[in-house]
N, CA and C atoms as an extended XYZ file, in Angstrom:
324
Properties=species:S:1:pos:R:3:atomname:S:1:resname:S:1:resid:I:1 pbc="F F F"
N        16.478       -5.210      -41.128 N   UNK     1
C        16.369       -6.426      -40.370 CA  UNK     1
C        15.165       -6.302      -39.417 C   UNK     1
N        14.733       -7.139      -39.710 N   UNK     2
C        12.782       -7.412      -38.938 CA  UNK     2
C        13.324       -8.563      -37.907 C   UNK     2
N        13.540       -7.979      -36.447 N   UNK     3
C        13.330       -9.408      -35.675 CA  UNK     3
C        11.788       -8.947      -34.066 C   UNK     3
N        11.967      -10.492      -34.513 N   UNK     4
C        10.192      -10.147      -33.976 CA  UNK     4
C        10.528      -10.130      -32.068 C   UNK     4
N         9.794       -9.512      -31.511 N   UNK     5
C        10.041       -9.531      -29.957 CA  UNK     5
C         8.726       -9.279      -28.916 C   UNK     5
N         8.670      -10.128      -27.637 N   UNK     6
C         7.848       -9.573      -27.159 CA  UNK     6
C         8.308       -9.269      -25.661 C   UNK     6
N         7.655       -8.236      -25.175 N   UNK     7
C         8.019       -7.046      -24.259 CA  UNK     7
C         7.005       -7.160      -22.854 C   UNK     7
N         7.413       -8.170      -21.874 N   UNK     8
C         6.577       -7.992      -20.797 CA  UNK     8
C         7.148       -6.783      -19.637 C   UNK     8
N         5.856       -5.488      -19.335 N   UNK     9
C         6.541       -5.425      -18.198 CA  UNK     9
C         6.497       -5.642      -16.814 C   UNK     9
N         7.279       -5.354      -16.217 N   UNK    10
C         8.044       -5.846      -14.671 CA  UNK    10
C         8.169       -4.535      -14.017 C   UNK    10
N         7.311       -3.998      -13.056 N   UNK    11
C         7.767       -3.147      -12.101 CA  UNK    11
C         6.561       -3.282      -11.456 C   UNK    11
N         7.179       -3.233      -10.125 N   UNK    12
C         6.318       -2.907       -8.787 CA  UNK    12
C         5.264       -1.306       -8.752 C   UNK    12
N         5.280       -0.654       -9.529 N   UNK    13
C         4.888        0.534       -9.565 CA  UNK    13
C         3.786        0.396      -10.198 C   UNK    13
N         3.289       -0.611      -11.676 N   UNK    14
C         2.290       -1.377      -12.090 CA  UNK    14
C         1.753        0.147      -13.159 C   UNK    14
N         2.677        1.199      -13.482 N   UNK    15
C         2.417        2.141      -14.059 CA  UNK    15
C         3.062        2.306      -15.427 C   UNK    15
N         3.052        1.296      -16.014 N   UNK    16
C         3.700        1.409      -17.785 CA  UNK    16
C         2.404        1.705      -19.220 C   UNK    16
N         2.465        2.265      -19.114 N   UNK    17
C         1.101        3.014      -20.293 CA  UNK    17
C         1.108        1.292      -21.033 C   UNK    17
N        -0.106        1.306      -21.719 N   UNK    18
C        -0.784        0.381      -22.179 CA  UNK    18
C        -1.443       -1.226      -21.605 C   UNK    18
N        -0.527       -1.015      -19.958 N   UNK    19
C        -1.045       -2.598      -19.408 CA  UNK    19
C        -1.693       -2.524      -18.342 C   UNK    19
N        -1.971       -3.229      -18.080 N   UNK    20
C        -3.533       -3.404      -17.209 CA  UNK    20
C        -2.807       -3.806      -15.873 C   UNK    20
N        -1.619       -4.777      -16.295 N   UNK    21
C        -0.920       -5.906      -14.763 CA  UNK    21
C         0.390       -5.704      -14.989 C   UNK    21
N         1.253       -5.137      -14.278 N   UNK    22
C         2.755       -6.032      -14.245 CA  UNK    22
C         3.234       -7.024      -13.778 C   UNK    22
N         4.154       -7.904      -13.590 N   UNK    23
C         4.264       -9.464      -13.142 CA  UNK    23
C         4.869       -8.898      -11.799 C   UNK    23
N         5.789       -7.744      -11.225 N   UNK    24
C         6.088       -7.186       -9.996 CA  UNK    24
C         5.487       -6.915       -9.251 C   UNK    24
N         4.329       -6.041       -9.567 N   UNK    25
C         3.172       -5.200       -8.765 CA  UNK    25
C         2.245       -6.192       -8.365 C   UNK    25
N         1.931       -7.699       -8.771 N   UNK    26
C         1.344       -8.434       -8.607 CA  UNK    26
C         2.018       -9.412       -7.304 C   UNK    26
N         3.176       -9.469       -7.427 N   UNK    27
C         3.866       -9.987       -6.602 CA  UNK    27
C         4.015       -9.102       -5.122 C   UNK    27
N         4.279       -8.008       -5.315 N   UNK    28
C         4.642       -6.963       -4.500 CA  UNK    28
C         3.430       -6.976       -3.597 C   UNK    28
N         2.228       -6.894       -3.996 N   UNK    29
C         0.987       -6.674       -3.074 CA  UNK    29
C         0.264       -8.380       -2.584 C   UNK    29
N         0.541       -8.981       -3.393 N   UNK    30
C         0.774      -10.202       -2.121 CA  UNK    30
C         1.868      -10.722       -1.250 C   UNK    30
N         3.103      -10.006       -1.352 N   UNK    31
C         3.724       -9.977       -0.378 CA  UNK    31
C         3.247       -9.303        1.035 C   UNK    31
N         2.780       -8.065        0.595 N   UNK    32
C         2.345       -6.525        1.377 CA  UNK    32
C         1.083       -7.626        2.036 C   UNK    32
N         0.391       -7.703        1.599 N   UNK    33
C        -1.114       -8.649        1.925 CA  UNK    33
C        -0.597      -10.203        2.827 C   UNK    33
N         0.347      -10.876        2.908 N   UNK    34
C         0.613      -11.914        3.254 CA  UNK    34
C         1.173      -11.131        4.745 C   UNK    34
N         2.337       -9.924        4.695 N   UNK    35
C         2.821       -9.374        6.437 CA  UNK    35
C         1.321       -8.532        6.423 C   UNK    35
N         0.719       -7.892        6.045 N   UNK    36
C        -0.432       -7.625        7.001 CA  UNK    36
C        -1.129       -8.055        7.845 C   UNK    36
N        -1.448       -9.219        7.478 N   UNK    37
C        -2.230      -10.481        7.625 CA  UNK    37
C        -1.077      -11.170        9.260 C   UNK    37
N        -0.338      -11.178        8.948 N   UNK    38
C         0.959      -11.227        9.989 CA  UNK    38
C         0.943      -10.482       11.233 C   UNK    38
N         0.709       -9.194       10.835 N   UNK    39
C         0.673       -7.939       12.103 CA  UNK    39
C        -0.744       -7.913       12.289 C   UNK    39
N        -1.359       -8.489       11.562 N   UNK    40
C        -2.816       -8.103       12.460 CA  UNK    40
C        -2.961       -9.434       13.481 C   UNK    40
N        -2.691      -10.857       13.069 N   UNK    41
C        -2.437      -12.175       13.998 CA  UNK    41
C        -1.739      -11.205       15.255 C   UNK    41
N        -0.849      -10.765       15.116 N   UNK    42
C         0.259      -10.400       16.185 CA  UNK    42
C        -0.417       -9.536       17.227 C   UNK    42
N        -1.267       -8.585       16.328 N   UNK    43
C        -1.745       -7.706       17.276 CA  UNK    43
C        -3.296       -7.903       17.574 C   UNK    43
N        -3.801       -8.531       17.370 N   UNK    44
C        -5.325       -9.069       17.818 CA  UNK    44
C        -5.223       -8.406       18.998 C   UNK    44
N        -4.158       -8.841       20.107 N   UNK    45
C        -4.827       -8.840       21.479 CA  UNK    45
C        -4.626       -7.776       22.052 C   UNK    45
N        -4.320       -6.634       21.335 N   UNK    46
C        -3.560       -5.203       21.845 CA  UNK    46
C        -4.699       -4.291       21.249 C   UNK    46
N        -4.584       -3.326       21.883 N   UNK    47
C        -5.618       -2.006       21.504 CA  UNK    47
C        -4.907       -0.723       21.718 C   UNK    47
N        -5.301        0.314       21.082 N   UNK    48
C        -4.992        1.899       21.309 CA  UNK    48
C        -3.729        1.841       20.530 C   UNK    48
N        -3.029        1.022       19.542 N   UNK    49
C        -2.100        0.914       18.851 CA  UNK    49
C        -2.367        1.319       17.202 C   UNK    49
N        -1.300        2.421       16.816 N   UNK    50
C        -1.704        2.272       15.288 CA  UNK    50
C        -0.419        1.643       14.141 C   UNK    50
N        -0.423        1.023       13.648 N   UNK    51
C         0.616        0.529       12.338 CA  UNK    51
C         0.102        1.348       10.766 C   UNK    51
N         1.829        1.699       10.738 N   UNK    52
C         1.208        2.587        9.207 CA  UNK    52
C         2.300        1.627        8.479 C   UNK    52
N         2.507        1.164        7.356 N   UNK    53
C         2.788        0.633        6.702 CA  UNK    53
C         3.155        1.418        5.651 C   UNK    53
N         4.610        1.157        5.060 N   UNK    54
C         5.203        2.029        3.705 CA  UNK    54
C         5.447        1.015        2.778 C   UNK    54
N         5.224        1.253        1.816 N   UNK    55
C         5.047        0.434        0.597 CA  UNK    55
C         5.937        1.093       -0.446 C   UNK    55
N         6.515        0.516       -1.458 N   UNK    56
C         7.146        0.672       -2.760 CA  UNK    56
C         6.372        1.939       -3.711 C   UNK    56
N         7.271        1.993       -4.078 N   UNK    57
C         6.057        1.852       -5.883 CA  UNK    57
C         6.605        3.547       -5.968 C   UNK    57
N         7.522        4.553       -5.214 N   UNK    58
C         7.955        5.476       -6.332 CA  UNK    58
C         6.889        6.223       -5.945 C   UNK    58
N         6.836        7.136       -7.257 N   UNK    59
C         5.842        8.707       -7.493 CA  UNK    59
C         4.341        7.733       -8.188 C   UNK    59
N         3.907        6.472       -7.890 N   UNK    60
C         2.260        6.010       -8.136 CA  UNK    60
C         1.840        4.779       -6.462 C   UNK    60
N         0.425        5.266       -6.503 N   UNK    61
C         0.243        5.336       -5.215 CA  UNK    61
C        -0.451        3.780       -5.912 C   UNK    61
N        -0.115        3.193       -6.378 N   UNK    62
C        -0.730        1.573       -6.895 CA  UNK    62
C        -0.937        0.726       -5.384 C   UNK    62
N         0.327        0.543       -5.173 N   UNK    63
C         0.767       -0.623       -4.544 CA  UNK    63
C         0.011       -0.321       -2.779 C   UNK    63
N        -0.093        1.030       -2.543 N   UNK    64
C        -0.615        1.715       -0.997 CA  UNK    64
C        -2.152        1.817       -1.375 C   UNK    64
N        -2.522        1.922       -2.369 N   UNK    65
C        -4.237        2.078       -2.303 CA  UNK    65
C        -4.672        0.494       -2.592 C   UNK    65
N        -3.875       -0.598       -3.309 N   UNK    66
C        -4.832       -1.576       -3.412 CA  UNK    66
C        -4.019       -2.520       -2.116 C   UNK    66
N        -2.892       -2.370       -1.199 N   UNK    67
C        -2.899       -3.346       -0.156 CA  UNK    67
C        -3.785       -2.704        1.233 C   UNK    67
N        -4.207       -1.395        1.141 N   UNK    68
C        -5.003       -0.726        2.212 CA  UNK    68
C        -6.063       -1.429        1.572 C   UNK    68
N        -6.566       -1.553        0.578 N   UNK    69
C        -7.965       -2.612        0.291 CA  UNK    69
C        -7.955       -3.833        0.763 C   UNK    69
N        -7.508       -4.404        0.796 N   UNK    70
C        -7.045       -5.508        0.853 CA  UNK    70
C        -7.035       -6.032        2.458 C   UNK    70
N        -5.987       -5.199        2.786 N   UNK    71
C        -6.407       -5.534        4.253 CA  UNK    71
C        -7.046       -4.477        5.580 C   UNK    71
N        -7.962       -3.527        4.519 N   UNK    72
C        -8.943       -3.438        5.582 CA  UNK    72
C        -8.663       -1.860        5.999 C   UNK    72
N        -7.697       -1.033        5.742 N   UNK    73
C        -7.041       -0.321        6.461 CA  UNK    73
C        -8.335        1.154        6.444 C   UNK    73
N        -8.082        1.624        7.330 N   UNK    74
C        -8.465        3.000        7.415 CA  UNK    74
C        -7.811        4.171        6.699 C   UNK    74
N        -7.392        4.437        6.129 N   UNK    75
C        -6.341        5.457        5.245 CA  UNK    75
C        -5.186        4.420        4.499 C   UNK    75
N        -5.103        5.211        3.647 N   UNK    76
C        -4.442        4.788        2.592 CA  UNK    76
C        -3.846        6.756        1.517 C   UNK    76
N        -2.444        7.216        1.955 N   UNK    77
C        -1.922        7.986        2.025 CA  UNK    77
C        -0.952        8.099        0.755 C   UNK    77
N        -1.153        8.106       -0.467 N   UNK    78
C        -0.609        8.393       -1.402 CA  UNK    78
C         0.127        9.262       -2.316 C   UNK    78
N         0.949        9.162       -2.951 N   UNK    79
C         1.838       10.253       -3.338 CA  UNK    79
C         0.941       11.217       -4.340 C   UNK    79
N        -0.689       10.804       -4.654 N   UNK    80
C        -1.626       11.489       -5.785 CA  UNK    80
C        -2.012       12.503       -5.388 C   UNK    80
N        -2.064       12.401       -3.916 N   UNK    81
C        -3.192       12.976       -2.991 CA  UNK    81
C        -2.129       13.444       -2.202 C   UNK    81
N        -2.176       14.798       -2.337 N   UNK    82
C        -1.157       15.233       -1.353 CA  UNK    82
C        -1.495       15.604       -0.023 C   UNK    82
N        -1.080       15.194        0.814 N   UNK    83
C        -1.150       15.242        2.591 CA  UNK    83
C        -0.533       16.568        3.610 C   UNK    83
N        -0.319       16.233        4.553 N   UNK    84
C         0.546       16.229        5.036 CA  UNK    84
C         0.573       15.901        6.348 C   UNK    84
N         1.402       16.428        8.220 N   UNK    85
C         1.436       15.521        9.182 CA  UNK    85
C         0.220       16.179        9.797 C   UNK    85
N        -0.878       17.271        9.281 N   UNK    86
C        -2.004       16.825       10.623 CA  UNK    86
C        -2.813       15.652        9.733 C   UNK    86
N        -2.561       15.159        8.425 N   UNK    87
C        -3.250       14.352        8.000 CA  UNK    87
C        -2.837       12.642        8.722 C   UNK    87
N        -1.673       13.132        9.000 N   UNK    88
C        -1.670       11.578        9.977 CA  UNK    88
C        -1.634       11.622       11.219 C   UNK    88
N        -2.701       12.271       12.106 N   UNK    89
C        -2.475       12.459       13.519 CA  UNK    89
C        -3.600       11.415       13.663 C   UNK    89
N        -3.830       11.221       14.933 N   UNK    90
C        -4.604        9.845       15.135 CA  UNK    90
C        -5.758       10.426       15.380 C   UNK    90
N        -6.800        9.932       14.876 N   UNK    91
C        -8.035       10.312       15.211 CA  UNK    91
C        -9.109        9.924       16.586 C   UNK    91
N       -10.235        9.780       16.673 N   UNK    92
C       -10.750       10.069       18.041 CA  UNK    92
C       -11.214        8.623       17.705 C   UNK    92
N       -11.090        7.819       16.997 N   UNK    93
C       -12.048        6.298       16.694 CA  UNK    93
C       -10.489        5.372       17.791 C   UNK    93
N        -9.642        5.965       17.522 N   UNK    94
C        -8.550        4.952       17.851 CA  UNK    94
C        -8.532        5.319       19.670 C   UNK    94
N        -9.044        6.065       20.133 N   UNK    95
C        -9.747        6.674       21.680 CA  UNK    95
C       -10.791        5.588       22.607 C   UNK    95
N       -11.276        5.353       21.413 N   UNK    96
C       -12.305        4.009       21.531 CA  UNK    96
C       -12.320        2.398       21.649 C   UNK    96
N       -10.854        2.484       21.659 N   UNK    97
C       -10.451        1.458       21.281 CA  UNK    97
C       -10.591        0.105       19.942 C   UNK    97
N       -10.550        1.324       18.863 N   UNK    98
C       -10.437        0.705       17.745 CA  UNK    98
C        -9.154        0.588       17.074 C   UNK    98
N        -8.722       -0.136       16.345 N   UNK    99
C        -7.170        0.182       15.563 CA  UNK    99
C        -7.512        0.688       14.389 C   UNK    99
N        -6.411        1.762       14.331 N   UNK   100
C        -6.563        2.599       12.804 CA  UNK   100
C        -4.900        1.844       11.865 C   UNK   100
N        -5.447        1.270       10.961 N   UNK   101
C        -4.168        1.283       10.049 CA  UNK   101
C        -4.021        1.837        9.060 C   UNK   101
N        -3.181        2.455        8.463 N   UNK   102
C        -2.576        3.022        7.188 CA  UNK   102
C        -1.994        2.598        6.791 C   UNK   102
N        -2.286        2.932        5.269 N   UNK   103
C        -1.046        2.786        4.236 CA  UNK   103
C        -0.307        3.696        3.292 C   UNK   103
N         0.887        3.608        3.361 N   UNK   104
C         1.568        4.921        3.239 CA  UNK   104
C         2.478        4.694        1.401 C   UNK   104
N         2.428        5.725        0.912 N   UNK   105
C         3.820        5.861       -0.109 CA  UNK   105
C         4.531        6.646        0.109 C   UNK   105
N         5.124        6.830        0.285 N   UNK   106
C         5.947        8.247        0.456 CA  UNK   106
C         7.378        7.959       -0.334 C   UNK   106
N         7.553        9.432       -1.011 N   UNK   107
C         8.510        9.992       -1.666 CA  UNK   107
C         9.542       10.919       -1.602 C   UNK   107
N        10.625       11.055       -0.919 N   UNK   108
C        11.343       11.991       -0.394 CA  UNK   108
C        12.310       12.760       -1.287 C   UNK   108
């Protein structure tokens, strides 16, 4: 029995061998991109503050490297690239009164 089917996938992680887009991961990072956009309105008028942001997406750092593009961020902290906490200590730019944001995956 031959029945014919077709197979979209769906995950926020945007990591299924052969596709380019998932219909989740697409959704997921304009969500992520729509509250960024949110906390940065909020915080315009504040300084010496940092926001790190945790994102979805499991053991692939998809969803934390393209919403740190997106909105601008200074680091972007992925499960590819292994870290650890002097990699998130605040640096001497945020002294200056600049804001540092990150974006984080993390996997526990």
């Amino acid at each position: 029995m031959c029945i014919p089917m077709v197979v979209i996938p769906a995950t926020v992680s945007n990591n299924v061998p052969g596709s380019d887009f998932s219909i989740g991961a697409d959704t997921a990072l304009n969500t992520i991109t729509a509250t960024c956009d949110r906390i940065k309105q909020s915080a315009a008028g504040t300084k010496r503050r940092v926001f790190i942001v945790e994102t979805m997406g499991g053991y692939c750092g998809y969803l934390a490297t393209m919403a740190g593009l997106a909105a601008g961020a200074d680091a972007a902290y992925i499960f590819e690239d292994k870290f650890n906490i002097k990699d998130l200590e605040v640096s001497q730019s945020c002294e200056n009164g600049t804001r540092l944001s990150t974006f984080s995956n993390f996997k526990s």
